[in-house]
N, C-alpha and C positions, 0 to 999 in steps of 0.2 A: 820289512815294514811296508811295502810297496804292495804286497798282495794283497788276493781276495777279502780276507777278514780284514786288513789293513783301511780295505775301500768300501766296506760295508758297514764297518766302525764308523767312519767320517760319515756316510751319508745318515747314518742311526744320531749324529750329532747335528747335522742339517736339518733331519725332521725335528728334534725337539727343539731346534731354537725356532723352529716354525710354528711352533706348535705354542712359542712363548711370545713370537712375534710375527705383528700379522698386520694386516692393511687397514682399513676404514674400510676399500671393498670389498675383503675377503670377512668384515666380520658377522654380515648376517648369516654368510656360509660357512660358519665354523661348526661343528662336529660337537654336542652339547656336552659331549666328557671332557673339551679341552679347557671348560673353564670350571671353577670351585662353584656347587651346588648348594641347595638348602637355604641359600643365603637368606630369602623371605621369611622363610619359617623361623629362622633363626630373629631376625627380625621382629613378628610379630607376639615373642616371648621379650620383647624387651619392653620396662616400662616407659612411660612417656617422658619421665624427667632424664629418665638416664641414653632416650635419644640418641641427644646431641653427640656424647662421649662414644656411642657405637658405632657410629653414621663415620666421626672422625680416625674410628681404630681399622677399616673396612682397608683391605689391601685394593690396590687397583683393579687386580684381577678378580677379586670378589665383587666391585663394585658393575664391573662389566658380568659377570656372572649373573648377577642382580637382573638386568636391563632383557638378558635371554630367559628368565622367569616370567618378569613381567610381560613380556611378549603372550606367553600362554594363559594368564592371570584375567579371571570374570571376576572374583571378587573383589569388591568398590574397595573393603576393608585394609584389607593387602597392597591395593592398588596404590589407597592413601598415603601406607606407611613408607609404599617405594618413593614415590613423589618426595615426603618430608627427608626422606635419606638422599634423594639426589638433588632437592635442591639446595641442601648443605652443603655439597659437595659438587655443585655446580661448576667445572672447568669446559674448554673449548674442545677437550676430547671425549667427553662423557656427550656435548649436545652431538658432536658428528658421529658420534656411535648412535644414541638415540636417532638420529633423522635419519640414518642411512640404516637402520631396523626399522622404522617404521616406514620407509620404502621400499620394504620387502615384505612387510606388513602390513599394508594398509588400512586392512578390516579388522585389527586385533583392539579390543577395548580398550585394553589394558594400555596399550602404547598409544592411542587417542585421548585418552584420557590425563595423562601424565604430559601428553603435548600440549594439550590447551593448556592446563595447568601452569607451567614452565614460559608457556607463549604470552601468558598473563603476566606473571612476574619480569618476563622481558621487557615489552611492550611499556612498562611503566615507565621505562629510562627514555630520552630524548633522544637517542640513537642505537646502532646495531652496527655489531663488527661481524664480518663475514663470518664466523660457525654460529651467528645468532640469528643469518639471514633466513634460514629457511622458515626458523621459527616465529620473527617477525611476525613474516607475510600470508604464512599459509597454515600457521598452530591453532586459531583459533576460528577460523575460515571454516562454516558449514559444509559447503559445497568448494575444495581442495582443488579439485581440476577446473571448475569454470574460475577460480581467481587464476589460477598459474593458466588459463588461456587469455584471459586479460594481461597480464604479466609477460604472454609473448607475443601479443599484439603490440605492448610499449617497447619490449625490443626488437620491432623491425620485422615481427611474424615468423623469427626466425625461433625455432625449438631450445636449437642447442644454445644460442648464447643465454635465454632464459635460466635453462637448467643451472649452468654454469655459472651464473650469478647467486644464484639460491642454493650451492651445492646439493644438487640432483644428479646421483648418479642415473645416468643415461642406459645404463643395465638392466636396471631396478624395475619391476612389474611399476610402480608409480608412475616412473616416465614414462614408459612404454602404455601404460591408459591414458594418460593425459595426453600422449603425442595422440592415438588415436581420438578418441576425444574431440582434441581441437581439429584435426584435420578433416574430420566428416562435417563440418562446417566451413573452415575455411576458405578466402579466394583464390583465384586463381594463382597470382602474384606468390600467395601462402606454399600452394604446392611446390611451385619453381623455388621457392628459397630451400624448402625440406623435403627434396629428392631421394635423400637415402631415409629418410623418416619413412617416406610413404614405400620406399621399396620394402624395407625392415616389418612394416608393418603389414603389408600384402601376407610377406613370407612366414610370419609367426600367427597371424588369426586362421581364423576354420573361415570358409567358404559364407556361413549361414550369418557371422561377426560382419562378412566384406561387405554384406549388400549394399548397406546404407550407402557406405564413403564411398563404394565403386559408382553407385548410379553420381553421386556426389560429382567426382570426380568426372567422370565419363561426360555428363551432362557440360560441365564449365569449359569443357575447349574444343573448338572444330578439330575435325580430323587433322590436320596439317599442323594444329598446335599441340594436338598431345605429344609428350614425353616419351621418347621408343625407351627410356628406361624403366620408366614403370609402366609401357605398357607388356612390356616383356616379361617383368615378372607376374601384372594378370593373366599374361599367356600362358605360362608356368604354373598360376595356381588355375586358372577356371577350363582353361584350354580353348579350343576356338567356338566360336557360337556354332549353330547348325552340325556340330557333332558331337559337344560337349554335353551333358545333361545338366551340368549346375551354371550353366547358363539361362535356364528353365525360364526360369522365374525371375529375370530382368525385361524389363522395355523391348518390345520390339525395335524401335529406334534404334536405341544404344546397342543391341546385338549388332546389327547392320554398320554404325559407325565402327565398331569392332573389327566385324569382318574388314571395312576399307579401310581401313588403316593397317590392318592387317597382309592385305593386300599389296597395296603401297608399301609397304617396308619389304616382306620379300622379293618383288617386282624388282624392286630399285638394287636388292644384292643378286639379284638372279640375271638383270642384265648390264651390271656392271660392265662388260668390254663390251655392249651392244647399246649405247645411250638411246638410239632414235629408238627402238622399240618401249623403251620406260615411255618417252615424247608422245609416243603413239599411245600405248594403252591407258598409262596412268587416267588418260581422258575420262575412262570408262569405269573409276571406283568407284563412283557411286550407287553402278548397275550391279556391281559385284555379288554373287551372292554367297560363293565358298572360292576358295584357292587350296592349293596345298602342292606338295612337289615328290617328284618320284626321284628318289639320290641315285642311283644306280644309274640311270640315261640323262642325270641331269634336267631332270623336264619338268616344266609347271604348267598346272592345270590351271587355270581361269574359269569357272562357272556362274555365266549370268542366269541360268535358271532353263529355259530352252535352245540357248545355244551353249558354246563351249569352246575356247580359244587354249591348243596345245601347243608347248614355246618348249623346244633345248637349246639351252642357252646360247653352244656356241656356234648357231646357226643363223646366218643373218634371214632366214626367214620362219612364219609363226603357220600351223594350220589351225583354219575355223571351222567348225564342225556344227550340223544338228546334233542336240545331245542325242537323240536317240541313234544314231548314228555311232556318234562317238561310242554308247557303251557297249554297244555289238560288236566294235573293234577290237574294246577295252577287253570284254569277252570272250572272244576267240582269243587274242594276244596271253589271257593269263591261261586257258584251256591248253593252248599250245606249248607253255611255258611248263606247264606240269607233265604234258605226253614226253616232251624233249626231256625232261628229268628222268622219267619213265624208262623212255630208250638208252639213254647215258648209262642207266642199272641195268640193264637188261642182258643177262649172258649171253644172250641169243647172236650170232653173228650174220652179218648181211642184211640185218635191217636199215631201210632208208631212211634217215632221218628228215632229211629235206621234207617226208612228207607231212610229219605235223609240224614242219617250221613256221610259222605267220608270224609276220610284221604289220602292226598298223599304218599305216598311211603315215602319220608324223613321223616313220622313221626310215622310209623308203626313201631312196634317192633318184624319186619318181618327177621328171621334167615334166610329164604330161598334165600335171594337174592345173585346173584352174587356177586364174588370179582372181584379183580384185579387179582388177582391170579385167578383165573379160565378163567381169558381172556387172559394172560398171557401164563400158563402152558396147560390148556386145551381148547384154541383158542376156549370160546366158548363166541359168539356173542350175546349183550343185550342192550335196548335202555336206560336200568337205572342198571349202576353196582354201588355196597357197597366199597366205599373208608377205609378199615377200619386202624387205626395208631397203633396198637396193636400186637402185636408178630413178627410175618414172613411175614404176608402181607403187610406191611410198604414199603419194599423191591421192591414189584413190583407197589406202584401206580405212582412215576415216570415214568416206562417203560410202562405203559400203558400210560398214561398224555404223552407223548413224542409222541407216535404215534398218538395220538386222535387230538392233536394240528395241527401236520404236523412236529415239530423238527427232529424226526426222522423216514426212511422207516419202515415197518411193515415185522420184519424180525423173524416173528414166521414160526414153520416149516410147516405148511400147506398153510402161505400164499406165503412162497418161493417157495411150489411146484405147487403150481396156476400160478406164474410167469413162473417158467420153460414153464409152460402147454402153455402160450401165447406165449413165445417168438417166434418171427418171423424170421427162417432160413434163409437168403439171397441167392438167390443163384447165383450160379457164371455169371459173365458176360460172355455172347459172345463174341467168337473172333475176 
């Protein structure tokens, strides 16, 4: 009794009691053979007196049967007769079936129409018990998502307990436009309450749907106040500015808050066991123009536009570079990377490999190179100086980074005596 057909039996007895018993939210998704057919038609052969007595002989299952017709139904006529049959037969399971169809439908005539209808006849009574609530407040309402966006400003701005009061399921394309909806309007405060609203919502629209609420959103909080949760998943849907293309067509601005906060948040996981370097550059988000990190050597790139700050993480010091420097490097180091591939295959024996070996400067374990301190104290000039975070030279890579950017003039003592050198005497005017 225990085997295969034994357990293919029983499960053949689990589908069809599934098939006879089902949820509120599996029933817009039910399968249109699971329920009894025709039932309109059948319907609209009955005379008007005789009605009542047909509306009362309708199995339950015909009666839901019914509600998946009307879903598809343009005509007013048919429409009519569903209306007069279900509000005879008006129970608390027929409204949450109807509301929770017509939040999988919200464009369907048929089911707009039978909602005002029914919203009418509710609405007459001095009160509403919860499977009347949706109908209440939002049956006979032209415009459905700006009331239910009033409806969750009176709860607190928050989405979900809205929903939840007017059973909305939260699955339902309904909610999911009204969450959008209200969200490309609301404030700040709004966002911070419906964090997984706006993530959810990122995650299911197209790119060309985001514009609005991303500038929306992007625009209402300083860099340091946005959300790393949903900024993570605009990272995920747009990708980063300056390389992404459906970033195109946003704000120059807001690309650029992008990028630093962008910044800033890798920054801060990339030198986790190196705080004073976070201390040290964070200074510089503003100037930011792209980042991005190489996984293999652990290394982040920094680019403010003509220079270039190269960091592995677990080294307490950073190299600065002129870009055009840096991508010479970058150049040869992948040139190299491909010959060394090259050699690795090559059956050939007794070739040297050392000779296309090159290392960039950030990975050499070269003492020779400049500091900050020697650009600093000994104004001496270099297209790749050693950022190091260690003892005394800590001290001067702001003051270097200040001038290298433009924040500050370049007010070491030989470049003050170059200016003297230039200044241009006026001389006096004639009389």
């Amino acid at each position: 009794m225990n085997g295969p057909k034994a357990q293919a039996g029983f499960l053949d007895v689990i589908k069809g009691l599934k098939d006879r018993f089902y949820t509120i939210e599996e029933f817009p998704l039910l399968d249109r053979g699971v329920l009894p057919q025709g039932i309109l038609l059948r319907a609209m052969e009955v005379p008007k007196d005789k009605l009542e007595y047909f509306a009362f002989r309708l199995r339950g299952k015909e009666l839901e049967g019914l509600l998946l017709e009307l879903k598809d139904t343009y005509d007013e006529k048919k429409i009519e007769r569903a209306y007069q049959i279900l509000a005879l037969r008006l129970t608390p399971r027929i409204l949450k079936l109807l509301a929770i169809l017509f939040q999988y439908n919200y464009t369907s005539f048929g089911l707009i129409t039978v909602l005002d209808k029914l919203s009418a006849k509710i609405r007459l009574k001095k009160n509403y018990n919860a499977a009347e609530a949706f109908f209440w407040h939002l049956g006979q309402a032209e415009d459905k998502f700006a009331v239910l966006g009033q409806i969750i400003d009176e709860h607190g701005k928050d989405i979900n307990k809205a929903l939840r009061e007017l059973n909305i399921s939260s699955n339902s394309p309904f909610a999911q436009e009204a969450a959008f909806k209200y969200l490309k309007s609301v404030s700040k405060d709004g966002f911070t309450i419906n964090l997984k609203w706006m993530v959810r919502t990122i995650e299911n629209r197209t790119t060309e749907e985001l514009q609005g609420l991303m500038t929306h959103y992007l625009s209402a909080f300083t860099i340091k106040e946005y959300h790393d949760g949903i900024n993570l998943s605009i990272l995920s849907k747009l990708g980063q500015p300056n390389i992404s293309t459906d970033w195109a067509t946003y704000d120059r601005k807001l690309q650029d808050k992008f990028t630093q906060w962008y910044f800033l948040n890798r920054l801060k996981k990339h030198t986790i066991s190196m705080p004073k370097k976070f201390d040290v550059l964070a200074k510089y988000h503003k100037q930011v123009r792209n980042s991005y990190e190489i996984a293999e050597e652990d290394l982040m790139i920094i680019d403010f536009g003509d220079i270039v700050i190269a960091d592995i993480a677990n080294r307490p010091y950073s190299y600065f570079y002129e870009k055009n420097v840096f991508e010479k490097e970058m150049a040869a180091w992948e040139k190299s990377k491909v010959q060394e591939d090259a050699a690795n295959e090559s059956s050939i024996d007794g070739i040297d490999k050392s000779q296309v070996s090159y290392q960039p400067t950030f990975l050499r374990m070269d003492k020779k190179n400049l500091t900050a301190r020697d650009f600093m104290i000994e104004e001496i000039e270099a297209p790749c100086i050693k950022l190091s975070y260690e003892g005394i030279d800590i001290l001067y890579i702001n003051e270097m980074m200040d001038i290298k950017i433009g924040l500050e003039p370049d007010m070491r003592r030989k470049q003050l005596a170059k200016l003297r050198k230039r200044k241009i005497i006026k001389k006096p005017e004639k009389e």
